[in-house]
Structure formats: C-alpha cells, structure tokens
N, C-alpha and C positions, 0 to 999 in steps of 0.2 A: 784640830778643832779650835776654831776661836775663840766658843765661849770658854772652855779652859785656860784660854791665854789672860782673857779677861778676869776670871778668877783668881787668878795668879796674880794680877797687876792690884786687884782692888780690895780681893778678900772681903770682909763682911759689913767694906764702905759701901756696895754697891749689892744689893738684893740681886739673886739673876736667876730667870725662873726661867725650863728649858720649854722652847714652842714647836716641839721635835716630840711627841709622841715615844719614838722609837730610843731616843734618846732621853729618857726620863730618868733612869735610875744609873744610867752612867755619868749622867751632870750631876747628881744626887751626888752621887760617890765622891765628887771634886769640891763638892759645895755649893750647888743648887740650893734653891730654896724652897723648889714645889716647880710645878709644870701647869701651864698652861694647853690643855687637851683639846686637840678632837675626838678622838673616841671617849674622851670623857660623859662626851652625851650619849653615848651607847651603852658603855658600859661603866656606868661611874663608880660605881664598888670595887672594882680593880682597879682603877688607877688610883683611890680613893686608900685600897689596900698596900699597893708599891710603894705610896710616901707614908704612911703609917708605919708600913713594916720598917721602912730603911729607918726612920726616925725614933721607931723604940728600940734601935738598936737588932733588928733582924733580917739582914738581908740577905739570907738564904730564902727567908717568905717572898721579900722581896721579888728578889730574881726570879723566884716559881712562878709569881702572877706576872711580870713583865713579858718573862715565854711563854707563858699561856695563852698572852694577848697579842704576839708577835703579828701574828699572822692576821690578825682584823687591822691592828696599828699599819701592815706593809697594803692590807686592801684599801683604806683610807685616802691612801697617796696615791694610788693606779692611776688616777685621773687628773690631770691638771684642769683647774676651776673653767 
C-alpha cells in the first residue's frame, strides 16, 4: 500500500487522509488523519463513528462500524463513474 510508504517517509509532516472508504480505519491504524468519504453522504454517522472511535482511543467500536458498513463501502465501487 503506498499510502503507508508515504507515512513511513513523512510521519506528521505531511497530513494524509485516506480517499478509500474501505480503507479508512486501516490508514487510521498507520496514521491517517480522517478520510475523505463517499458513503460518508449516506451514511455519515458511521464513518463519522470510525474516526471518533479510533481517536478516543477505541478501536474495537471502531472496527464494528467499519464491518458493519463493509458491504455499502464495496456497493459504492461496483460501478466505475
């Protein structure tokens, strides 16, 4: 994953906010800074919940709403624009 490499290289010179849906709470975990969403317009309470949670330090919550939205985040993407 590159944005990970990028993490690695610039740490908290460089803000990096994941544009991956699916990938939200695992750039989290590396040091993301929040996500920029599409299902956020659907469902912004849950993605809204994901970086709340990971950021008070819970990401067991975390992870529960990330799977819970799995499967709208993979419908999302079914279609190329």
């Amino acid at each position: 994953m590159y944005a990970a490499h990028v993490i690695a290289a610039c740490g908290d010179d460089l803000p990096l906010y994941s544009g991956c849906d699916r990938l939200t709470l695992p750039l989290l975990s590396l040091g993301a800074m929040g996500v920029i969403s599409v299902v956020g317009n659907v469902i912004p309470s849950v993605m809204h919940a994901i970086c709340a949670c990971f950021f008070a330090g819970d990401v067991q919550s975390a992870a529960r709403a990330q799977l819970g939205a799995l499967a709208l985040m993979d419908a999302t993407m079914a279609q190329p624009n």
